[in-house]
C-alpha positions, 0 to 999 in steps of 0.5 A: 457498890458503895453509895455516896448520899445526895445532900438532899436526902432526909437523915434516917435514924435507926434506934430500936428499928423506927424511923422517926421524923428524918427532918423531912421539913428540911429535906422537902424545902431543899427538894423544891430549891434545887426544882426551882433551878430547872426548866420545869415551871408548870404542874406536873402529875406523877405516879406513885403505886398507881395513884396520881399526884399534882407537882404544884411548883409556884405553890410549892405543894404535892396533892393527891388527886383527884380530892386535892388532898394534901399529901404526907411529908414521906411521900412528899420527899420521894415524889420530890426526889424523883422529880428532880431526876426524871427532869434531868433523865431517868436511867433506862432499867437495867433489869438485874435486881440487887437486895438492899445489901447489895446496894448499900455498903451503910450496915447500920439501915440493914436492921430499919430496912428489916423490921420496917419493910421484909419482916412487914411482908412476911408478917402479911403472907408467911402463912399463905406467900400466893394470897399477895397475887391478890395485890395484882388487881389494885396495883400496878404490880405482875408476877414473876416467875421467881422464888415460890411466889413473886411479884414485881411492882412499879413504883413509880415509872421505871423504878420496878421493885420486886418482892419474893417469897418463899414457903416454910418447908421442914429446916427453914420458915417462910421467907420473904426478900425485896430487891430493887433494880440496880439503877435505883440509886441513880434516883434515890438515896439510901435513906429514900430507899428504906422509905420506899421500901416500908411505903411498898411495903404497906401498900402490898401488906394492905395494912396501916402503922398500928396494924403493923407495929401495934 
């Protein structure tokens, strides 16, 4: 399925596998002008991997509740971006889930989406793929009866994305897979789904930056 990028995504660089700062300034001010546009003008609270947020429309900010606690740009962009959709419709899930491959036609993020997302995951649960079971009680994730050992996470409402994993055996070592379902890029461009990915990532791993790539 090939893609075609919304204007409002956040550029994405893919040297030596970092994302950088994307110009999410940019992206975030083009995000609240095309909001501005639509019949929204109250606060509204929208979820993310189970934690609320407030939409402040008039003062153009995005706080986690509930310590009002300003939110980073990343998750600002993909909480925009989702925003913009559920107000003009979320497409119903359609339940057949596809890689980051079998989304994007844009090779060049495949390595990013890697090194920042699956490689993230296997690093966490390689040496024991059932111990991410224990992400069921803090997040809004279930099992799935896939793979070896499966999980299936909300994201945001109607955005599920389901991670697998595999156990080493005698040929092959542990593997790990995240797939989206294939309405996600109704909602989210390629750039934002990578972001998604290494956001879920983390959240699962219970790991932060330094942990991660220190």
């Amino acid at each position: 399925m090939d893609f075609v990028p919304q204007l409002n995504c956040a550029p994405l660089s893919n040297r030596n596998g970092t994302i950088f700062n994307m110009q999410f300034e940019s992206a975030i001010k083009r995000s609240w002008h095309n909001l501005s546009g639509s019949s929204i003008s109250d606060n509204i609270k929208v979820k993310f991997l189970g934690d609320e947020y407030m939409v402040y429309f008039k003062l153009r900010q995005v706080l986690s509740l509930p310590n009002n606690i300003p939110v980073e740009d990343h998750r600002t962009v993909l909480i925009l971006h989702y925003l913009s959709q559920k107000i003009t419709g979320l497409p119903v899930v359609s339940g057949e889930y596809l890689s980051f491959n079998g989304l994007s036609s844009i090779n060049s993020f495949a390595d990013v989406f890697k090194k920042r997302a699956t490689d993230v995951i296997l690093k966490r649960y390689g040496d024991n793929i059932f111990n991410i079971f224990s992400v069921l009680h803090n997040l809004p994730a279930k099992k799935a009866n896939r793979a070896d050992a499966a999980i299936v996470i909300e994201a945001f409402e109607g955005v599920p994305i389901l991670i697998e994993l595999w156990e080493a055996d005698e040929e092959f070592g542990p593997e790990a897979n995240i797939l989206f379902d294939k309405t996600i890029t109704k909602i989210f461009c390629v750039e934002d789904i990578v972001v998604l990915a290494e956001v879920v990532a983390r959240a699962v791993s219970c790991m932060n930056a330094d942990e991660i790539y220190g």
